[in-house]
N, C-alpha and C positions, 0 to 999 in steps of 0.2 A: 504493500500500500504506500508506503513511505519513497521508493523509488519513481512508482507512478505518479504520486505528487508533484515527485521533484522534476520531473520528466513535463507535466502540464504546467509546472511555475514557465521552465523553459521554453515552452512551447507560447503563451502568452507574451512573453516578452521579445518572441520574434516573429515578425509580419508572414516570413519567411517562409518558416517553420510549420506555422499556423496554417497555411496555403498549403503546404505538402500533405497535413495533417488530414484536411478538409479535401482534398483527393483520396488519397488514400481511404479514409471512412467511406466514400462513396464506394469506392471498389472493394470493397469488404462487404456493404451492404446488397452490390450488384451480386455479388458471390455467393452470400447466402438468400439472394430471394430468388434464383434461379431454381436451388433444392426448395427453399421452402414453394414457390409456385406451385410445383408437383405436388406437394404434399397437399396445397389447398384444390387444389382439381378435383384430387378422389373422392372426397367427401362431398363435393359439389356432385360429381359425375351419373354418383349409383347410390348413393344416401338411400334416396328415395327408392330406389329400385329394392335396395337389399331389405326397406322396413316393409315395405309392397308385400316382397316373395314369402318374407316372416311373416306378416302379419293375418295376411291372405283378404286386405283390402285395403280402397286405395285412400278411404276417408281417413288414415292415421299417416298417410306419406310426405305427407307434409312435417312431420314430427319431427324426424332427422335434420333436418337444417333448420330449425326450430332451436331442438336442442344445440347442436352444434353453435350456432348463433347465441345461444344464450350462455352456454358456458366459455364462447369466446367475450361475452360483456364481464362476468367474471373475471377472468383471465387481464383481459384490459384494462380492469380497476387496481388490479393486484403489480400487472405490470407495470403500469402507471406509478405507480408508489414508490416500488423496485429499483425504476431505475432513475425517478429521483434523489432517494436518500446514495443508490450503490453504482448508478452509472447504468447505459444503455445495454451495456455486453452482458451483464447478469443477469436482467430483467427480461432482455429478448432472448437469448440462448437460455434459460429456466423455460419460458413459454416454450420453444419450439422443442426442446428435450421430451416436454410435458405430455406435447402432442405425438410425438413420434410412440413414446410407450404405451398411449392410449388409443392409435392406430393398429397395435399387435392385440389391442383388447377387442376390437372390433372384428379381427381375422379370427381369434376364439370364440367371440360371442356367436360369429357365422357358425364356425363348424360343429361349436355345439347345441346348435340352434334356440340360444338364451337370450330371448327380447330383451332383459331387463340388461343383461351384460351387457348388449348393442347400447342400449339408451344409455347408459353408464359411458360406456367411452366412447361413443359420441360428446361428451359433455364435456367430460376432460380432451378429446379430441379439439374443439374449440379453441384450446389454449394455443395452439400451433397456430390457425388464421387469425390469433388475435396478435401474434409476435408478426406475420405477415404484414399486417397491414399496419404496425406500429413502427416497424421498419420504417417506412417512410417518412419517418420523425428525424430520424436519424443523423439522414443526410442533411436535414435544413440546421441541425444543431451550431453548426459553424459558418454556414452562409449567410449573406448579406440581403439585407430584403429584395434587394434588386435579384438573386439569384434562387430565392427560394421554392418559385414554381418549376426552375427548370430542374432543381436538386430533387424535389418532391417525385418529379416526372423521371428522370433517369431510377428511384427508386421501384416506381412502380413496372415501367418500362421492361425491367430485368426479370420482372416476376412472367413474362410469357414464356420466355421462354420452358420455362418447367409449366407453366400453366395451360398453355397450348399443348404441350407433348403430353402431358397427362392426361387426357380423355382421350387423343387418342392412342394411346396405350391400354385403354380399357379393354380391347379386343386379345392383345397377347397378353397382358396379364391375370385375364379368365384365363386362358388355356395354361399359362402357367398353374397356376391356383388348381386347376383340377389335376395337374399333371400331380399335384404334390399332398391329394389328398382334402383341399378345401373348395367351397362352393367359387365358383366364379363371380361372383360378383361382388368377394370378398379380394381378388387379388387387387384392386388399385389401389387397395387400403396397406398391401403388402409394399409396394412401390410407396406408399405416403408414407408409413411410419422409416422406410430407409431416408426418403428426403427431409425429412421435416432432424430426424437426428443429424445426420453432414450438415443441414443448417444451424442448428443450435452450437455444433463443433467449431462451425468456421466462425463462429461473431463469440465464441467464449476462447479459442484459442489466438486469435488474430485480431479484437476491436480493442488495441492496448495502444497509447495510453485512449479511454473512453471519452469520444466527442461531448458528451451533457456535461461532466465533469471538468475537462477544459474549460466549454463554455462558461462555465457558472464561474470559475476561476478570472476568466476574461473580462468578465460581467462585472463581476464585483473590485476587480482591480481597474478598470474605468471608472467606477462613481468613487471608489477610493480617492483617484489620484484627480479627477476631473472638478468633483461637484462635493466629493469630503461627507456624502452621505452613510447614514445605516447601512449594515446591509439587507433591511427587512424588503428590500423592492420596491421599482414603482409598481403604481397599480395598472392591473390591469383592465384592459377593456373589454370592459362588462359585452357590451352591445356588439362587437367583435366577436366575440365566443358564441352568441347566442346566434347571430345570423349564420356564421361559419358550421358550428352544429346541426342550425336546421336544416342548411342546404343536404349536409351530410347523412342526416339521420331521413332525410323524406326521399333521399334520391335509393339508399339500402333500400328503403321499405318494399317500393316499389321493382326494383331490379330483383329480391328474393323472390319476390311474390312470383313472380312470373318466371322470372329460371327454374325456380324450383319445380312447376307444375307442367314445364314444357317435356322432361323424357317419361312421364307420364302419359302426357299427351298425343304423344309419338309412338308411344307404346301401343296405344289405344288403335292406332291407324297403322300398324305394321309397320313400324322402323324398326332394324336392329340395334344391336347396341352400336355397332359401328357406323351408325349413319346419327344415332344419338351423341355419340362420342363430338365427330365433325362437327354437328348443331355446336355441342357445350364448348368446344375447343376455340368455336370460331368466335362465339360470344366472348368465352374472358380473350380472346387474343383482341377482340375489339375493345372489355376493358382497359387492357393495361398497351399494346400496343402502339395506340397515337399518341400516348402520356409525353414524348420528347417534343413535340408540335402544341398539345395542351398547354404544356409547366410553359413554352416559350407565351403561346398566347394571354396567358394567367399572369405571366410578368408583363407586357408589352398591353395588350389590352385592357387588364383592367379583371380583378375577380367576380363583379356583378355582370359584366357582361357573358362571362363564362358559366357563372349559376345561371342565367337566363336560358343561355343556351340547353343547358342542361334541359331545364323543364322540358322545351321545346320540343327536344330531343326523344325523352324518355313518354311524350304523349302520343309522339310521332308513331315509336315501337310499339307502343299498343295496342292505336290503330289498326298497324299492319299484323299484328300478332293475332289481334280480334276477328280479323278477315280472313288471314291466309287458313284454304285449303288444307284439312289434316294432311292429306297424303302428299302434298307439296312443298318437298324437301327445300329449294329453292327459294320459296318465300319467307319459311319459317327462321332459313339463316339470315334472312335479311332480317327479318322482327328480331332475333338473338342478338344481333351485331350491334344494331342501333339502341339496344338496350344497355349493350356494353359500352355506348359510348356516350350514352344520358350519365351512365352512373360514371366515368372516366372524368368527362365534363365538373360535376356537383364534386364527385372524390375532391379531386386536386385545386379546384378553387374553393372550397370548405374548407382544404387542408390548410392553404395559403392564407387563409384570410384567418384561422385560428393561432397558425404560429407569427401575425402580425400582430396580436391582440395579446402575446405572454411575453414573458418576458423569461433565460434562461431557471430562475430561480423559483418558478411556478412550473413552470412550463409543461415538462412531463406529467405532474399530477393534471393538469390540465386535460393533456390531451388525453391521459389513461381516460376519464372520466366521461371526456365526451366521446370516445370510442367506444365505452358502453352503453352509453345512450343507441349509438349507430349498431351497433350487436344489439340489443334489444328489439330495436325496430327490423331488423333482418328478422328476430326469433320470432317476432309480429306477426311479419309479412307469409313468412313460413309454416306457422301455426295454421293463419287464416288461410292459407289458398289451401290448401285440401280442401278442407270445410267450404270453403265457398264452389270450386269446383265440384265436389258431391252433390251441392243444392240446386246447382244453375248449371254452368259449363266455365272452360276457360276462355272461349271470346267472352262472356261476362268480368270474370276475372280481369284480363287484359286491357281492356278496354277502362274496368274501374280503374287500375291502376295508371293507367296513363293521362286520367284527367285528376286522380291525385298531388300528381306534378305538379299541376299548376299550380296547389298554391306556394310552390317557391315564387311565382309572378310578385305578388303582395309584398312576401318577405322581402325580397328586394328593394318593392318601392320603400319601406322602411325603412329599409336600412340606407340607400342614396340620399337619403334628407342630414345623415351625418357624415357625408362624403370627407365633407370640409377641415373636419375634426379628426376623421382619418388620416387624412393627408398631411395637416397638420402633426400628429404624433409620430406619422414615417418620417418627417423633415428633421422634428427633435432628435429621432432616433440615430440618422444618417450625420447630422449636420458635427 
């Protein structure tokens, strides 16, 4: 601990240094979101499918990324905590650890066909896409406001690659899975819990000295030396956090709701798993994918303009998801795609507009906390579309959820009437 201290005093007192640092983290965070990607595929991919074939109906399918989702709001309050008081590397490599051994609970709970073990680690499963998408914290820890959408973006960015290749992997690794004795639509979860551990190894073995802990040192050695203040912090902004959250928590709602109940859907109309894989593959490759084009628009543009879009976006998917033809492979990835990019959209200017509003010495409890909020409302969104698909259909579904969107419209105009004040505290901040 004492080394690493003295290694972040050094590192604060050179411009340099501090620049190498803030690379470096990025490429370490690039490193393990490629393993961790993987790992959050599988529990997207066949969740559903596996509580389905268990339970032997489709009104409880929605449960699994329900759970999942809620014990990733867990997870994200605990991490949030974590890797305030211990630093980023603890707090994220604990989550993704967490998840990786409760992805081998899931490959047991299949083969000894124990719902209640499935639902069990699916929950702790959760902790691994809560260290996913906290990851993205990460990178902004040492950036400048001006670079914060694009640092946010190259975080998520890196998460396709394993995110993409995970669903479609669903097809070899069933046949593995049976090769070795277990049901097939337990092996993705075989490939999750090897990803989700290489990524907790690579951010506990290599994120040294810890970016949050620098920063906080950085933080507080400016009002030291500049302004001769406490170091209890400035405050933060209230009305920042809350616009920034809602974008976040309304744009999950609605992208669970609807991923979740689409290899359902497809099911329903004779897709296989490999044409379901493609659908889910193509969708997160449309989340995280445009993220280097996003984070630059979110810095250069403007973060209301890009929560706008969002809504726009994630009404549009709806639409098309409400209309298109079951048996029409072709449309349904267009509905997936554009769902992925309502929620890419809202992600990364929520994100950006949250870590404008803290400062390093809140920060992470911050963000643990409104990333529960955003888990919770996936667990929502997940819960409810079974249930609503059993009573009506999924063009009802669909379609609710894409005029849900809209009211980020409102949230917006709210928040634009404090532009000026905004702007104002980025000036303080930079100046």
């Amino acid at each position: 601990m004492k080394g690493q201290k003295l290694t972040s005093e050094e590192i604060v007192a050179s411009p340099e240094k501090l620049q190498q640092l803030y690379q470096r983290t990025l490429f370490i965070v690039v490193l393990s979101q490629v393993f961790g990607g993987a790992g959050l595929a599988a529990g997207i991919t066949v969740g559903a499918l596996l509580a389905q074939d268990m339970l032997g109906t489709d009104a409880y399918s929605g449960v699994p990324v329900a759970l999942l989702t809620l014990g990733s709001a867990g997870a994200a309050y605990l991490i949030g905590r974590v890797s305030q008081q211990y630093g980023r590397r603890v707090g994220l490599a604990g989550g993704f650890l967490t998840g990786g051994i409760s992805a081998l609970g899931v490959v047991l709970a299949a083969v000894t066909d124990n719902v209640w073990l499935l639902f069990f680690s699916l929950l702790f499963y959760g902790a691994g896409t809560a260290s996913n998408l906290q990851a993205r914290y990460a990178g902004t820890d040492l950036a400048s406001v001006k670079q914060r959408g694009k640092a946010i973006s190259i975080a998520l960015v890196s998460t396709t690659f394993g995110a993409v290749a995970g669903p479609n992997l669903v097809g070899v690794m069933g046949d593995f899975a049976v090769s070795i004795g277990v049901p097939s639509l337990a092996g993705p979860f075989i490939l999750g819990a090897a990803a989700f551990i290489l990524a907790g190894l690579v951010l506990l073995v290599f994120m040294k000295p810890d970016p949050l802990l620098v920063s906080k040192a950085l933080e507080n050695e400016k009002r030291l030396d500049t302004e001769n203040l406490p170091l209890t912090g400035p405050k933060k902004n209230n009305r920042g956090i809350i616009v920034g959250g809602s974008v976040m928590v309304l744009t999950q709602m609605v992208m669970v709701a609807i991923m979740t109940m689409t290899p359902i859907h497809m099911g329903h109309h004779g897709h296989g798993l490999d044409a379901i894989g493609l659908v889910i593959g193509i969708h997160i490759g449309a989340m995280y994918l445009p993220s280097l084009v996003t984070g630059v628009l979110v810095d250069k543009v403007g973060r209301t303009a890009m929560a706008s879009a969002a809504g726009v976006t994630l009404l549009l998917a709806g639409i098309v998801a409400a209309t298109a033809p079951g048996d029409n492979l072709f449309v349904l990835i267009l509905a997936l795609a554009l769902l992925g990019l309502g929620w890419n959209f809202g992600l990364i200017s929520g994100t950006a507009t949250i870590v404008d509003a803290t400062t390093p010495l809140t920060r992470a409890k911050v963000q643990g906390s409104m990333d529960v909020l955003v888990a919770l409302s996936g667990a929502t969104g997940g819960i409810m579309s079974g249930m609503i698909v059993a009573q009506t259909s999924y063009a009802i579904l669909s379609i609710g959820g894409g005029l849900l969107s809209l009211l980020l419209l409102p949230l917006i105009i709210w928040a634009s009437r404090d532009n000026v004040t905004l702007k104002q505290g980025k000036n303080k901040k930079t100046a």
